[in-house]
C-alpha positions in Angstrom: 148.6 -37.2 153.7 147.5 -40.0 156.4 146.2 -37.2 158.3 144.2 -35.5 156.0 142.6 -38.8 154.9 141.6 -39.9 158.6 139.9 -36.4 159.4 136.8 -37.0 156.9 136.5 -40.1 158.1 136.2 -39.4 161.9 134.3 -36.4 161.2 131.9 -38.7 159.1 132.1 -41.6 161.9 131.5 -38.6 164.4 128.0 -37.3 162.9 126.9 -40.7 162.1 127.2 -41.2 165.9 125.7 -38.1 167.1 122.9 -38.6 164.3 121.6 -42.2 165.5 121.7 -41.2 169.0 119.3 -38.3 168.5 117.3 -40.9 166.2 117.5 -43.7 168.9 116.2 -40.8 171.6 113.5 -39.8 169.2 112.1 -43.6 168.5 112.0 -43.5 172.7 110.6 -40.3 172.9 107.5 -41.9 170.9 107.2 -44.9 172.6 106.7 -43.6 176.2 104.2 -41.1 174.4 102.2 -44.1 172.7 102.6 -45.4 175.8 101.4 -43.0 178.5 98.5 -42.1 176.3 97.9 -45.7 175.6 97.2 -46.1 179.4 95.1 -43.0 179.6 93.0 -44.3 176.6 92.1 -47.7 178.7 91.4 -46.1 181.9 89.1 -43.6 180.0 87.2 -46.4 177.9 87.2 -47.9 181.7 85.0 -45.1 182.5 82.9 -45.3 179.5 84.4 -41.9 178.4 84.4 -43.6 174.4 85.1 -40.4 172.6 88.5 -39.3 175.2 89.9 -42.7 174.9 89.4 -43.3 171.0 91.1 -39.8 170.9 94.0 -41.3 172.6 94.4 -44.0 171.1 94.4 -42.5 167.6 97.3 -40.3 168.8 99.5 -43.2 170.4 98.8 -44.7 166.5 100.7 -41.9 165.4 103.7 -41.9 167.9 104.1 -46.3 167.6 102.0 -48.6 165.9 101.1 -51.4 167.8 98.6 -54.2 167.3 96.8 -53.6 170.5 96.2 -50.2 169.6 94.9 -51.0 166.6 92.2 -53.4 167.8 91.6 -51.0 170.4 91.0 -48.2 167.0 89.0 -50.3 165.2 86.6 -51.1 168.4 86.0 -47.3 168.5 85.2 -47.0 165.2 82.7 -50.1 165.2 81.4 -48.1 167.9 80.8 -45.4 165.9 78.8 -47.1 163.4 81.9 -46.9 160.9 82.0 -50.8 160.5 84.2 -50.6 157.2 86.4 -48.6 159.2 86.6 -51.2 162.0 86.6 -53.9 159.5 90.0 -52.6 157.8 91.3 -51.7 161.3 91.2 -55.3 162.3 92.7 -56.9 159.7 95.7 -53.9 160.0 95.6 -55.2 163.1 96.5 -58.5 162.3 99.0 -58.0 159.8 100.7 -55.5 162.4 100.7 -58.5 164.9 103.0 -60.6 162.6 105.4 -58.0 161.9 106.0 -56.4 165.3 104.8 -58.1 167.9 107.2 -59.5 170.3 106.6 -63.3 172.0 104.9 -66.1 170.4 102.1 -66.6 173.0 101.4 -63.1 173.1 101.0 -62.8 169.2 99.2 -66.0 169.0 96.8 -64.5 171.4 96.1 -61.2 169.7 95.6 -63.0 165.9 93.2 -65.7 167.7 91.4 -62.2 169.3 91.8 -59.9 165.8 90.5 -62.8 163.7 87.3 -63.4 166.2 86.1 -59.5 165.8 87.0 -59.6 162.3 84.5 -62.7 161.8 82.0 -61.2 164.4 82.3 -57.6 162.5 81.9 -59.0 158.6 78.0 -60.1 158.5 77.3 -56.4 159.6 79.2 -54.6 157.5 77.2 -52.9 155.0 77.9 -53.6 151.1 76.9 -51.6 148.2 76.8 -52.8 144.7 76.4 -50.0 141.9 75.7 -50.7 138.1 76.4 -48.7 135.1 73.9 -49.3 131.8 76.1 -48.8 128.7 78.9 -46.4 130.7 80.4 -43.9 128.6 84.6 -43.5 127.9 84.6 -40.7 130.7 82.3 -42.0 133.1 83.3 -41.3 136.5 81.2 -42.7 139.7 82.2 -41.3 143.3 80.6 -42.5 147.1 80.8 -39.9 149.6 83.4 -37.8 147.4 85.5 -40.5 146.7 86.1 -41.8 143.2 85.4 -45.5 142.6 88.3 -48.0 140.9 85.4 -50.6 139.6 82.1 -50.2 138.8 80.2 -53.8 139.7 82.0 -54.9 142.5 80.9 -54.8 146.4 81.5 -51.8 148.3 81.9 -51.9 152.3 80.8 -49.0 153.4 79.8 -47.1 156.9 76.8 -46.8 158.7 74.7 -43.9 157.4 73.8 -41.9 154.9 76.2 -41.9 151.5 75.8 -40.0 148.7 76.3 -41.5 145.1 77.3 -39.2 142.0 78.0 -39.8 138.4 78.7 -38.1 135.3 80.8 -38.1 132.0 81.5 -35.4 129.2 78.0 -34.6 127.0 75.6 -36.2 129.9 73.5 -35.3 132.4 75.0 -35.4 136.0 73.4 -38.2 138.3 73.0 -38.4 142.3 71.0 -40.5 144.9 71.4 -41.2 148.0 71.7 -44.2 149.9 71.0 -44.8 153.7 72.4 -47.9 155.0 72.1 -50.0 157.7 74.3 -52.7 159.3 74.1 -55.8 157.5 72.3 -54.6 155.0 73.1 -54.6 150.8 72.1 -51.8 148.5 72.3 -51.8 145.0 72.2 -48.9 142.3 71.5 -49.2 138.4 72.7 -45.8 136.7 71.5 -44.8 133.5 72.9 -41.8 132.2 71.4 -39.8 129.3 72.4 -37.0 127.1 72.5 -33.6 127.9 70.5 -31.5 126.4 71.8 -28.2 124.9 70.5 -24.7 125.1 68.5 -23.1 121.8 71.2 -21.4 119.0 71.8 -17.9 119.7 70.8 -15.8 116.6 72.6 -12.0 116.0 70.1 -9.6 115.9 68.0 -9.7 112.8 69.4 -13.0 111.4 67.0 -16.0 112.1 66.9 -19.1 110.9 64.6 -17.9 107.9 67.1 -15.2 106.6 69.9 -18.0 107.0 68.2 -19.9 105.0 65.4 -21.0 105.8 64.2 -24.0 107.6 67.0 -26.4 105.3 69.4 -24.2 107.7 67.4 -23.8 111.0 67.0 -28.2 110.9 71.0 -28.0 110.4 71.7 -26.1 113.2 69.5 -28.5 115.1 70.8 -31.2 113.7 74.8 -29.6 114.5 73.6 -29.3 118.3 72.6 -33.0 118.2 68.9 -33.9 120.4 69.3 -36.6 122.8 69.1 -39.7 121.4 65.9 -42.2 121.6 67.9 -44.9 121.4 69.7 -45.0 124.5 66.6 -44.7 126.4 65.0 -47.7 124.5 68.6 -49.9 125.0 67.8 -49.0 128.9 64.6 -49.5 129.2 64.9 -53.0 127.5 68.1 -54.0 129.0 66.4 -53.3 132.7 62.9 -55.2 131.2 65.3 -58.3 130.2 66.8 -57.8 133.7 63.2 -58.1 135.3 62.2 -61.2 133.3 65.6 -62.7 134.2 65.0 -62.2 138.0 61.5 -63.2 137.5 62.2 -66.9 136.1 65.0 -67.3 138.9 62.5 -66.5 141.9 59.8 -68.9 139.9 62.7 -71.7 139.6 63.6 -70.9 143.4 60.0 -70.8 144.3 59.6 -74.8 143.1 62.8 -75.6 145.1 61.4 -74.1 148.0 58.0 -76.1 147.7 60.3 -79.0 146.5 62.6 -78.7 150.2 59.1 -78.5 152.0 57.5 -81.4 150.7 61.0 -83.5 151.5 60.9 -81.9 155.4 57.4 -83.2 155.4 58.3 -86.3 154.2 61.1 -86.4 156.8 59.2 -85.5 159.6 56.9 -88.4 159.5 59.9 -90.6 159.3 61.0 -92.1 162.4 64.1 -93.0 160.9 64.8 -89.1 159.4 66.9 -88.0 162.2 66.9 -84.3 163.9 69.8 -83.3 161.9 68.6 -84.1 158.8 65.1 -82.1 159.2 67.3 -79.0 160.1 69.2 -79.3 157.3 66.0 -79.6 155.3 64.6 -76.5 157.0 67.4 -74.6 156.4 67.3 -75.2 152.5 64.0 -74.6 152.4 64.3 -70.9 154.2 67.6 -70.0 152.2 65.8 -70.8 148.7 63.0 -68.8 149.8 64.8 -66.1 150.7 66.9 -66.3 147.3 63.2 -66.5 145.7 62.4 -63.2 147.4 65.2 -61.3 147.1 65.0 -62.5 142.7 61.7 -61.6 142.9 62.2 -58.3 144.0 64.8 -57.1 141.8 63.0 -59.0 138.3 59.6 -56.4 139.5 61.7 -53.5 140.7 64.0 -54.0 137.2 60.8 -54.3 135.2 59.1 -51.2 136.5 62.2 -49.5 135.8 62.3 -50.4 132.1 58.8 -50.2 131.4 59.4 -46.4 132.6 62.1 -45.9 130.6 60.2 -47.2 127.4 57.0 -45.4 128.3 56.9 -42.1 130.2 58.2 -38.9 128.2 60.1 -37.0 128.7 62.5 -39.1 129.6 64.1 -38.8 132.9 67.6 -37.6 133.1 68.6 -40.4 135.4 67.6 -43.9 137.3 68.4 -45.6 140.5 67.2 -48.6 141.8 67.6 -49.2 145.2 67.4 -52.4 146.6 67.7 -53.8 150.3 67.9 -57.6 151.1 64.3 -58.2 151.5 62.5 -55.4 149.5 63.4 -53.0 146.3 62.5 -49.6 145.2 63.7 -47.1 142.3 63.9 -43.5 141.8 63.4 -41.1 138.8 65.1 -38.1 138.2 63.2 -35.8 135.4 
């Protein structure tokens, strides 16, 4: 009996053996891979050969993660204009550092290094804001493809051009495009509007008067449902409210700025205002009047919008409004 107890539990002791020493010679195996290409990668980004080496060090990624090869990642993809990319990249980069890296000095190093990029990288990543007048239930808003968890909220995004899409059950589908810049914001205002349904479909030799007349040919009408007025008009004076809004901020911002200038002036001719001081002044000064601008821009950009909305018929299907950080613009879809 003694003997038939100990055999499953050599043969189990046995396999577990055999089993970890394969694992332990795979987890090696991929090491001097991550390794070897590793090295390649540097000496090729030594030679300015960008697009060999990120290859590299993509596939060493794969075979061992390693903070260094992530920071080296993310510097290829800030040099390819994918500055969301890189910005992510770095801060996997820091939290790999903590996890795995071995030697205090060596991690501390790396974090100070990862953090620097990171802080270096963030004023140029590009951020896109997108708004949704009175969504629908099944509204669904994609970037590039890619659905999007919350409507409102800043977007980092790449470099380039990225296409924005929209739609829900019973409305027309929307798109625009964006092409961003690094360190630039966009915003885009969606308004959705019904769709519009094809004519009835009589059988041969029924119309609407042998149905009934016109009592019958306004119910059929009325069963297919027009798109409504009123969401136009709640658009059109929502975005008008918008504009008058952003108008009375750039006036208020406007009278600060003047308000900052007159207090630099002031400084200036006194002796006892110290250099500090007047920079500090000046730099008020230049960020209310670039708030002033920016509200500005959206209150005129938000009011041409609405008044277009209330005004022009038909109605278009769709609005953006695209704005950078120093100048606005809108599109209509009909």
């Amino acid at each position: 009996m003694r003997t038939r107890q100990r055999l499953p539990a050599a043969f189990v002791l046995l396999c577990s053996t055999v089993l970890g020493g394969v694992a332990l010679a795979q987890d090696e195996y991929d090491r001097v891979q991550a390794e070897a290409l590793y090295a390649r990668g540097v000496e090729l980004s030594d030679s300015n050969d960008w697009p060999a080496a990120c290859e590299r060090f993509d596939a060493s990624m794969k075979f061992d993660p390693a903070a260094t090869t992530q920071i080296r990642v993310a510097s290829c993809r800030e040099r390819d204009g994918k500055l969301a990319q890189a910005w992510f990249g770095y801060k996997q980069a820091i939290t790999l550092n903590r996890e795995i890296t071995v030697g205090e000095r060596r991690r501390t190093l790396l974090d100070e290094f990862a953090k620097k990029k990171l802080a270096e990288l963030e004023p140029r990543v590009p951020r896109l804001w997108i708004y949704a007048v009175d969504p629908p239930a099944t509204f669904v808003v994609k970037v590039g493809g890619r659905a999007v968890a919350l409507v409102g909220e800043p977007l980092l995004i790449d470099v380039g051009e990225h296409e924005i899409s929209a739609e829900a059950d019973g409305f027309e589908p929307f798109l625009a495009t964006v092409t961003a810049q690094a360190g630039e914001s966009y915003a885009v205002a969606i308004v959705l509007t019904p769709a519009v349904h094809p004519e009835v479909a009589h059988p041969a030799g029924l119309g609407p008067a042998s149905l009934g007349g016109p009592h019958v040919a306004g119910l059929a009408l009325a069963e297919l449902g027009e798109p409504a007025p009123s969401l136009q008009l709640r658009a059109g004076l929502g975005l008008a409210i918008v504009g008058g809004a952003g108008l009375l901020v750039a006036a208020g911002l406007g009278i600060g700025t003047l308000a900052k200038g007159g207090e630099l002036v002031s400084c200036t001719d006194d002796p006892a205002c110290s250099g500090a001081e007047q920079r500090d002044l000046l730099a008020s000064a230049s960020l209310l009047q670039t708030g002033a601008f920016m509200a500005l821009g959206v209150g005129l950009a938000s009011a041409g919008v609405g008044a277009s909305l209330l005004v022009i018929e038909p109605r278009p299907s769709s609005t953006a409004l695209l704005l950078g950080p120093m100048s606005a613009s809108f599109r209509l879809r009909f």
